[in-house]
MIKETOR-603424 format. One record per residue: x, y, z of N, C-alpha, C in turn. Coordinates in steps of 0.05 Angstrom, whole numbers, plus 5000, padded with zeros to 4 digits. Layout:
! residues N
XYZXYZXYZ
...
//
This chain:
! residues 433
427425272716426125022722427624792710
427424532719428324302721426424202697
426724072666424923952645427723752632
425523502629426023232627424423182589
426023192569424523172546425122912536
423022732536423822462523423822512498
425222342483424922442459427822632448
429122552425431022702413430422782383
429022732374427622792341426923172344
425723152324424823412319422823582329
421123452340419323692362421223682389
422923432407424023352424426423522428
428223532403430623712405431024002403
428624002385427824352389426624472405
424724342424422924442448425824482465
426824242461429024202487430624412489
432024552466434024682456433024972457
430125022456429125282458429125392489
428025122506426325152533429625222543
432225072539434125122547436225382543
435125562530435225882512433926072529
431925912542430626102551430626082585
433325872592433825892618433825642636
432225492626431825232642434125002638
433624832658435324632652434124392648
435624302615434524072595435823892605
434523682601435223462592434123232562
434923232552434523172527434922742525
432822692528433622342530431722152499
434322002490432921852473435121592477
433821412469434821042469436420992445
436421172422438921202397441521232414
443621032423445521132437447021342412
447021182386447821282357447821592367
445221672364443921962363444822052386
445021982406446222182431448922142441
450022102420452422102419453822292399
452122332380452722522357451422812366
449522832381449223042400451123122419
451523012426454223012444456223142439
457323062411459523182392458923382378
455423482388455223732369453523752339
453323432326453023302305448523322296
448823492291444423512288443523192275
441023072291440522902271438722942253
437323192248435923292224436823642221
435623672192437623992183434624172200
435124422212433424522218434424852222
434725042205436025272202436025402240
438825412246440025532272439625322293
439125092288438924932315441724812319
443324852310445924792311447924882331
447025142314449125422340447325492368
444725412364442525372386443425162410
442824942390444524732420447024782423
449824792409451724972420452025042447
450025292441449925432461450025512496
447525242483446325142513447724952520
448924762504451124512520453424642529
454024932518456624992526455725132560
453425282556452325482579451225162602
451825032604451424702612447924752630
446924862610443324792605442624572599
443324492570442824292557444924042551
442923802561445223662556444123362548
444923172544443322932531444822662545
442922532543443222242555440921982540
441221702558439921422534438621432568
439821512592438421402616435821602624
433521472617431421612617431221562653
431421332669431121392696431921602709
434721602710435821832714434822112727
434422192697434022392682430722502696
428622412707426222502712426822502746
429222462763428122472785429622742797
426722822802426223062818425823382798
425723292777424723512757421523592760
421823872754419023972746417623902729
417723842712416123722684417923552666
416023342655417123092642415523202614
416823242600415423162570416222952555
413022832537413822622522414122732495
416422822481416322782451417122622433
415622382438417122092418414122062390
415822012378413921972348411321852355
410221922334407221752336406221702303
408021522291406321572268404821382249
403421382225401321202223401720972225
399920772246400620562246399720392216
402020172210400620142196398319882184
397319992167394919802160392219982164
392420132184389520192193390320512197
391820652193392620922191392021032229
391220902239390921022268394121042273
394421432293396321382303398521172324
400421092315401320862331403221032360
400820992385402121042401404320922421
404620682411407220552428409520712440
411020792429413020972438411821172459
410021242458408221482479408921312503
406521072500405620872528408420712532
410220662521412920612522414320812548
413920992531416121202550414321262581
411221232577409921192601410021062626
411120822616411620582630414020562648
417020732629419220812642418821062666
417121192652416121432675415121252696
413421212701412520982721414220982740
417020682723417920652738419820872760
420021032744422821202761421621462774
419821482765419821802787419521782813
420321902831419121962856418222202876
416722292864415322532867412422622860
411822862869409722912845410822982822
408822902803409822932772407523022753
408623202741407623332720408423182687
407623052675407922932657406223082633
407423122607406423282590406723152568
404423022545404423032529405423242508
407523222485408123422471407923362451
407323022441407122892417405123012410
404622912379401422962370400122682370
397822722392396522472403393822502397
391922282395389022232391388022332421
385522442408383422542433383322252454
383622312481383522042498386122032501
388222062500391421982496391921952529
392022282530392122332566390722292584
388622092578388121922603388521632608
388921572584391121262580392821372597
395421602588396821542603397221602631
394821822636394221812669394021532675
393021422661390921152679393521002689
396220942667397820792667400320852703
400421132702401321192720400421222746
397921282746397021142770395320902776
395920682758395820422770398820332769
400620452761403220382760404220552790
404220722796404620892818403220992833
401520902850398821032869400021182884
401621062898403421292912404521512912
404521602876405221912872403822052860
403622332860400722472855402122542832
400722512804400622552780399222662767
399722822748398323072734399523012703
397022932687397122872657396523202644
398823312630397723552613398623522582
396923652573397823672543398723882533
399823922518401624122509401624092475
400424052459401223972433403424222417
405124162401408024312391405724422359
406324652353406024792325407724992311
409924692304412424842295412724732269
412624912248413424862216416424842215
416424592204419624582194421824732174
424024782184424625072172424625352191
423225352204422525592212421325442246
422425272262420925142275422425322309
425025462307425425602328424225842330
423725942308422326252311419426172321
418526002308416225922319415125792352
416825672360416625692388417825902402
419326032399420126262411417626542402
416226602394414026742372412026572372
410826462393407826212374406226422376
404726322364401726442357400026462376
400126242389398226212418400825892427
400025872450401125572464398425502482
398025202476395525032486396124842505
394624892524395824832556393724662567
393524412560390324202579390824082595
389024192614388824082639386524242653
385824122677384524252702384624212722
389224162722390124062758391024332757
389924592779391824752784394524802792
395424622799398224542806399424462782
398124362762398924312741399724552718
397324712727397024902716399425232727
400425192739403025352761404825202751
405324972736407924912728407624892703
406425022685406524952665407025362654
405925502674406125752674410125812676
409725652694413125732702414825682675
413525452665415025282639415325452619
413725672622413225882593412326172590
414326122618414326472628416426662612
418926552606419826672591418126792565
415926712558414626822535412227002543
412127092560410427332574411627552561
413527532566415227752548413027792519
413827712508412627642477410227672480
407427642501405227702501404427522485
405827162483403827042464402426932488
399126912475397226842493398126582500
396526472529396126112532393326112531
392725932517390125842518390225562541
388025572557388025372575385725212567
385824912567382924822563383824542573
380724382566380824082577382923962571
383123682578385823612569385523462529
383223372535382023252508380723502497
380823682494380223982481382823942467
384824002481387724052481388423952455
387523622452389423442442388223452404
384623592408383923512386385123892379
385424012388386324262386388924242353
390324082364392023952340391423842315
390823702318389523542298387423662277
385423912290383324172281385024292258
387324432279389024582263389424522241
391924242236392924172217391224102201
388723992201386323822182386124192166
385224332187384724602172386524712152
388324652155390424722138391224652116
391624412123391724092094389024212076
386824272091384424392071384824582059
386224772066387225062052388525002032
390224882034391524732008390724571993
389324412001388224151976385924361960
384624611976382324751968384124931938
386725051948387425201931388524991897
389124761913390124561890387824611872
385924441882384124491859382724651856
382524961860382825141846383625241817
386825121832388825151808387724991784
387024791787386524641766384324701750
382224861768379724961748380025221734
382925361749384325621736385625531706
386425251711387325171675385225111657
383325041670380624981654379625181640
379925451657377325581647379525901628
382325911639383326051635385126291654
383926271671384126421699387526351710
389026491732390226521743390126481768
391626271780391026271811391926351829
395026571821396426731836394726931842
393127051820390727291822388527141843
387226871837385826821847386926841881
388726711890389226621925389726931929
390627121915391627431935388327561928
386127471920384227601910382027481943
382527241949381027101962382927191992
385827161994387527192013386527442026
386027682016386227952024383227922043
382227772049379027752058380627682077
381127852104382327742133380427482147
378127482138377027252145377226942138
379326942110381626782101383026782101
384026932098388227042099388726812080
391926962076393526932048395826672055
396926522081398026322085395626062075
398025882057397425632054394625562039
394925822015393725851994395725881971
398325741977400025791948398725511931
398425461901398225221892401325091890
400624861880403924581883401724351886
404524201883403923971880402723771909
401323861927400223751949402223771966
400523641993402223662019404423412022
405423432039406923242045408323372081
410023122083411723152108411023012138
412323112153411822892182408922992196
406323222195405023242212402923152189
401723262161398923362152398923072142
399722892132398522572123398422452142
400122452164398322262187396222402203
397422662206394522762220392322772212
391622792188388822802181387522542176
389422352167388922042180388621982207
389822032224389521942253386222222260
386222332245383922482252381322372250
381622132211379222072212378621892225
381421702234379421422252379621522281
379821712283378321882319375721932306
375422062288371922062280369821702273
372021602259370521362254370821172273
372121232307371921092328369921182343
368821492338366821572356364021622340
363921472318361921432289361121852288
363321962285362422222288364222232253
363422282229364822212207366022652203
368022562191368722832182369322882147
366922912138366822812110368922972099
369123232101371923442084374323382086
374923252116377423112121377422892096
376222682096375722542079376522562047
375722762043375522832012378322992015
379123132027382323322032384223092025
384122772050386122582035385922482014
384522432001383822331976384422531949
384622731958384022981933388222941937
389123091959391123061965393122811947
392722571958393522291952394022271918
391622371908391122311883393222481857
393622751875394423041863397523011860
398922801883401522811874402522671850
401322411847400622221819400422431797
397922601800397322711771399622871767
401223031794403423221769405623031763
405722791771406922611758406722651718
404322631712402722601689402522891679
402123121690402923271680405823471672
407823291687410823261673411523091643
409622851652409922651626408522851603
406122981607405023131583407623371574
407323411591409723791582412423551571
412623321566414923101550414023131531
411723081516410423011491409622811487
409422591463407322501461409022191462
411422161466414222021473415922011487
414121991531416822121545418521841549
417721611536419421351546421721331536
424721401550427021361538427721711553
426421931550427622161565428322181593
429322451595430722421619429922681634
428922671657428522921672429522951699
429923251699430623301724430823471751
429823271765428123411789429123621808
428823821810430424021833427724051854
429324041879427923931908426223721907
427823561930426123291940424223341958
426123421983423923482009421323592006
419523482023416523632024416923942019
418324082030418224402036421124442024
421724712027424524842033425824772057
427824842068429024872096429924662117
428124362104428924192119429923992105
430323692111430823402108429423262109
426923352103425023142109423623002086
423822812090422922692065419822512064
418422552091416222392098414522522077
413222282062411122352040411622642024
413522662016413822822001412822881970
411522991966410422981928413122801911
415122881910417722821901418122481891
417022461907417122081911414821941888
412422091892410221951876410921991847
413022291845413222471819414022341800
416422211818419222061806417621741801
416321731824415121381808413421401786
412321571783410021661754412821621736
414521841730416121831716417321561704
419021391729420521211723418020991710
414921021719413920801702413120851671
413821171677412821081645416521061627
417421001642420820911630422321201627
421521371640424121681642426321681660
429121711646431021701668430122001686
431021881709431422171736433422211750
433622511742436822601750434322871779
436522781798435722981824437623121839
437223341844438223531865437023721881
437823661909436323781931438523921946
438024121967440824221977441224062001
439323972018438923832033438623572031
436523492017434923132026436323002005
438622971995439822851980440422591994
441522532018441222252027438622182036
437922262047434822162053433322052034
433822192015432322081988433821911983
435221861980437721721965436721421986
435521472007435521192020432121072011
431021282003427521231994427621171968
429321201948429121241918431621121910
433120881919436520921910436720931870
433820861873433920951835434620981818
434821281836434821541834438121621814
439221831799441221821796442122201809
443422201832443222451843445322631843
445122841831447223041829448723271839
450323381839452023631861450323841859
448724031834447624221827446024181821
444124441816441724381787443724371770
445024451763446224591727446524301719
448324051742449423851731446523581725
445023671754442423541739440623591710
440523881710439123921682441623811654
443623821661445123791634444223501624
443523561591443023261571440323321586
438223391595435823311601433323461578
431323301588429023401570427223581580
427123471602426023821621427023821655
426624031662426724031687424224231702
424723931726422124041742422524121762
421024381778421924531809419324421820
420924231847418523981857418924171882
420924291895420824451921422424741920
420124911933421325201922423925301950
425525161936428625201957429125481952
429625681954430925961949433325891928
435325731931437825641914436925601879
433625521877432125531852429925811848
430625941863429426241852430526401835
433126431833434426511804435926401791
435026171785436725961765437726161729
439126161724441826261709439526141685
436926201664435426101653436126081629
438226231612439226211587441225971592
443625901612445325721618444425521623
441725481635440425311639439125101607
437525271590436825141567439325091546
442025271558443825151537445124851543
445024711561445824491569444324351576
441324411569438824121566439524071536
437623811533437323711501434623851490
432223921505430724071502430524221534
429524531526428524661543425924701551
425624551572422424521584422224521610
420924731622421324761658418624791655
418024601677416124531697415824621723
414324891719414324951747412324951766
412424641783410524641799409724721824
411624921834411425201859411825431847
410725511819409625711811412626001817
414525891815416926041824416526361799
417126211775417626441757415326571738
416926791728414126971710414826761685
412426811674412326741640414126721622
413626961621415227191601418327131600
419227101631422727071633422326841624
421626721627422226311627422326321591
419726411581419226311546421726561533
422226731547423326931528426626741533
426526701558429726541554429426291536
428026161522427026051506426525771517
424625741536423825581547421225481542
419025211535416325121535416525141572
413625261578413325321605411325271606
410725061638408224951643409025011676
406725061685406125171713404525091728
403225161748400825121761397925231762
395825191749393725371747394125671743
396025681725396825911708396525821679
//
């Protein structure tokens, strides 16, 4: 099949780069001439483990290929997807859909056919009939079919996951719409992952459910953790004690330092003012951002404590920036709030990430950023594990405290045992342990 992906970012280049793996022919369009030009040459504009040798592939097998001319590019294709950002607008945290109804408007103008147009952003309930409405008062003349498609791909791990989803969510009730959207993702029959079919506004809050649910799994285990330091308790025992109940399961029950990244802080914001536009309130959502918001600050404060009773004038240092492992992403990352707790209460910050070292470097220029851990921890007063990268799973722990000024690891993704950390002669503070 013939697919038109607006959009070159990260749900855009990986849908594109997958759908084109699996046989179709991409087209990949974004208005960064910058960025599709560095595609061009091969060049990723975010790190995303195998999407590299992925598009490769397909530009070489001349599947996939990229362009800025979005007219072009949609006439006479099977399906148009929109994946252009949507994110909090700001002031009022509602998703900012411009870029959506943007790229709507170009659709408009250029197709000439019937068209299947597919939401793939993460959009507010209502989205896809704005942009029905747009296209056919913009085009009466051509028969148009608004579907949703919302993407549920973790970063890091975001090819296996569309190639492997869990389920794929398909809204609509144009059967014709519904035959091309089959075709679109037939290759995964194979795989036996289900499609769920539903309304189109089913579809859209289908997203937004998810991730809110999730963000709650975690803010739930956060504070957990915290009543596990209160009372004495363990929260590694606790989440595999609660995990093993299949009616909870064991993902996105690790404790850390809160969420972060490009979907769970705006989505659960753009979630609540879809509830507080339809006076339908979602009080847990509610309390999730706030518990969340509040939790990256405090391990700010609980770095300054594991300092002592004098951290103004010390120096710490941070290993992983990014929200997660695996990627570059630096949207709302714990990392950011960690380091401003720090620098206000006057602590120099030495950082290393394997990845988000420029990215940060453009959020924090602060910052003072280094080649390794080893060269970040040296002369430091503690070091803290802000993201559990694999490259900090067996940090060298005796070499490590011989080239701090004190040895003090902070481990706030719960990486190591006790026992190794204090016996290599380390003060060790953790997470609701």
């Amino acid at each position: 099949m013939r697919i038109t992906m607006i959009g070159s970012g990260y749900v855009g280049l990986v849908s594109g780069a997958c759908f084109a793996d699996f046989g179709h022919d991409v087209i990949c369009v974004d208005k960064d001439e910058g960025k599709i030009a560095a595609l061009e040459a091969g060049r990723m504009p975010i790190y995303e483990p195998g999407l590299e040798a992925l598009v490769a592939t397909n530009v070489a097998a001349g599947r996939l290929t990229f362009t800025t001319d979005l007219a072009a590019s949609v006439a006479g294709v099977d399906a148009i997807f929109i994946a252009v950002g949507t994110p909090s607008r700001r002031g009022d945290g509602h998703a900012d859909l411009s870029y959506v109804f943007a790229a709507t408007e170009e659709i408009a103008a250029a197709v000439t056919g019937p068209t299947v147009v597919v939401t793939k952003s993460t959009v507010p309930v209502g989205t896809g009939d704005k942009v029905e409405a747009i296209l056919r008062e913009k085009r009466p003349d051509v028969a148009v079919a608004v579907v949703s498609n919302p993407e549920f791909l973790r970063e890091g791990a975001a090819i296996g996951d569309f190639k492997r989803p869990d389920r794929i969510v398909i809204g609509t009730d144009d059967e014709a719409a519904r035959k091309v959207m089959r075709g679109v993702y037939r290759p995964l029959y194979l795989n036996e992952s289900p499609i769920l079919f539903t309304g189109r506004r089913t579809s859209e809050l289908i997203k937004y459910a998810a991730n809110a649910f999730l963000a709650t799994k975690i803010t739930f285990i956060n504070e957990i953790a915290d009543l596990c330091e209160a009372v004495g308790a363990n929260v590694q025992d606790v989440s595999r004690g609660i995990g093993l109940d299949n009616r909870i399961g064991a993902k996105f029950l690790h404790a850390g330092p809160g969420y972060g990244g490009s979907c769970f802080p705006k989505d659960t914001l753009a979630l609540l003012k879809t509830a507080e536009d339809f006076e339908s309130p979602v009080h847990i959502v509610e309390a999730v951002v706030k518990v969340n918001d509040s939790r990256k600050r405090a391990m700010g404060r609980k770095v300054l404590h594991a300092l002592g009773d004098s951290p103004k004038g010390k120096t710490v240092a941070l290993l992983g920036l990014t929200f997660k492992p695996n990627t570059d992403d630096m949207r709302d990352a714990p990392s950011i709030a960690i380091a401003q707790a720090l620098r206000d209460a006057g602590v120099t910050v030495r950082a290393y990430d394997p990845e988000g070292i420029e990215p940060a470097r453009r959020m924090m220029p602060e910052l003072t950023y280094c080649k390794d851990a080893y060269e970040a921890a040296a002369g430091a007063d503690a070091v803290v594990i802000v993201t559990e990268w694999d490259a900090f799973r067996a940090l060298d722990l005796p070499k490590l405290a011989s080239i701090m000024t004190a040895p003090v690891l902070v481990d706030l993704r719960n990486v190591y045992r006790r026992d190794d950390v204090e016996g290599a002669g380390f003060a060790y503070t953790a997470v609701g342990r």
